[in-house]
N, C-alpha and C positions, 0 to 999 in steps of 0.2 A: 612139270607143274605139280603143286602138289593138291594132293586129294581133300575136297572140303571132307568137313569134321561134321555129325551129327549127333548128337546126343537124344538119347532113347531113356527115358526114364516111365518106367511102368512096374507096377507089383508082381508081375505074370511075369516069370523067368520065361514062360510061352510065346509072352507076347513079343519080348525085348528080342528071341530068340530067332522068330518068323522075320521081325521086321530088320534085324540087323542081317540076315542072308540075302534077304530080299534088295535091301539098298547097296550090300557088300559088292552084287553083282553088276550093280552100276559104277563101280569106282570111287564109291564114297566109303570113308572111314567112319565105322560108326563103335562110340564108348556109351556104356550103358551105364543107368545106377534104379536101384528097385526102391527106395524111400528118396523122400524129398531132402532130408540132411545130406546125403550121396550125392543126390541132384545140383545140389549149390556149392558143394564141396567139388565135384567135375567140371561145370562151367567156370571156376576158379581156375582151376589146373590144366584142362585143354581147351578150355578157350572155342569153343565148337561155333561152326559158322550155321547150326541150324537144332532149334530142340524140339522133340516132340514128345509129347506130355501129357500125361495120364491126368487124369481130374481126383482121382480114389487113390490118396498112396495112404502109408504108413507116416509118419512122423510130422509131415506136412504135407496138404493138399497143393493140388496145381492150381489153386487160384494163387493161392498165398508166396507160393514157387514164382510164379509167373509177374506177379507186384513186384517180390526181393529183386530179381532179374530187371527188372522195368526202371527200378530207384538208379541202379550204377549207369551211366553214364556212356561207357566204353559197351555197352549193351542194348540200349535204346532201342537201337533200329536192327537187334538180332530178329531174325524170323522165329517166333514163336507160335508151333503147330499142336493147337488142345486135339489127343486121341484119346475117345475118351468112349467107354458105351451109354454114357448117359447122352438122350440125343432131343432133349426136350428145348423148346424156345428159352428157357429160362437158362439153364444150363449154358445153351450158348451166347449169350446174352450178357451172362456172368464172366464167361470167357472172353467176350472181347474188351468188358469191362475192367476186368482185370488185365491185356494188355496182350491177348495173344494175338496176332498176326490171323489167323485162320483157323477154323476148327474141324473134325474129321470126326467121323463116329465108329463105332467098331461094334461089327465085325467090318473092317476093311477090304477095299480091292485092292489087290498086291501092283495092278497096273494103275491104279487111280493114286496108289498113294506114291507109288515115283512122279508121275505127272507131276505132282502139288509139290513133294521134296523138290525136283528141278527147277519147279519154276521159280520157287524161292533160291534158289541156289546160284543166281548169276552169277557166274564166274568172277567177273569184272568187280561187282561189288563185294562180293565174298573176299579177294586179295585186298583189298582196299581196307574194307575194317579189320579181316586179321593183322594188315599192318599198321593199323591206328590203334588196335589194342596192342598189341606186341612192344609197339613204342610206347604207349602208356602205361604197360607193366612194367618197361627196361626203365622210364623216368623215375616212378614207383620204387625201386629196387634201388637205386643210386640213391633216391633220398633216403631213404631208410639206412642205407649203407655210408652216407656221409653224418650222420647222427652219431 
C-alpha cells in the first residue's frame, strides 16, 4: 500500500521541518514547498492527498493558494488544512471562505495535529482520488500528446 502524500507549505524551513518528522513517523510521505508559487507548482507534480497551509507565505498567500486549488476540479474535495498563527474569528472565517477543509493555529500539538492529518486521510478515499487524478492526468497527457 502506498504511503498517502502531504504537502506542507510554510515560510518557516522550522516549521516545514518539525511537521514533516512528526507525520514522517506516521507513514506518511511528506513534500514541502516555502512560497505559494512552489505550492501550486508541487500539487501539480505530486499530486498530494493532503496540504497543509500557512496563511503568511512569500509570493502568494494561502487564501489565494487555497481558491487556485479549489478552481481544478480533480482537486475539489482535497483536504485543505490552514496552519496558520493567526488565530482570530476573521482569519478563520477567511479560510474556510476561501476553501479550506479545516483550520489549525500554531504553535501546534504534534499529537493534535496527527489526529486531524488522519482523520482526513481515509485510506479508502485517499486511493480513490489519487486514482481519479492519476487517470485525469494520463487523459490529459494523451491529448496533448495526440495534438
Amino acid at each position: 500500500m502506498e504511503e498517502p502524500v502531504v504537502l506542507v507549505v510554510d515560510d518557516s524551513p522550522t516549521v516545514r521541518k518539525i511537521v514533516q518528522l512528526t507525520l514522517q513517523r506516521e507513514r506518511i510521505r511528506v513534500v514541502t514547498a516555502g512560497d505559494g508559487l512552489s505550492a501550486l507548482a508541487t500539487v501539480a507534480d505530486e499530486q498530494p492527498d493532503l496540504i497543509l497551509l500557512d496563511i503568511m507565505l512569500p509570493k502568494m498567500d494561502g487564501y489565494n493558494i487555497c481558491q487556485v486549488v479549489r478552481k481544478n476540479m480533480a482537486y475539489r474535495d482535497l483536504p485543505i488544512i490552514m496552519l496558520s498563527g493567526k488565530d482570530g474569528l476573521f482569519d478563520k472565517m477567511r479560510g474556510k471562505l476561501a476553501g479550506s477543509t479545516e483550520y489549525m493555529t500554531k504553535p501546534f500539538d504534534s499529537a493534535e495535529l496527527v489526529q486531524t492529518v488522519k482523520r482526513h486521510l481515509d485510506m479508502t478515499l485517499v486511493r480513490e482520488r489519487a486514482a481519479q487524478r492519476a487517470a485525469q492526468y494520463q487523459r490529459k497527457m494523451q491529448r496533448r500528446l495526440a495534438y
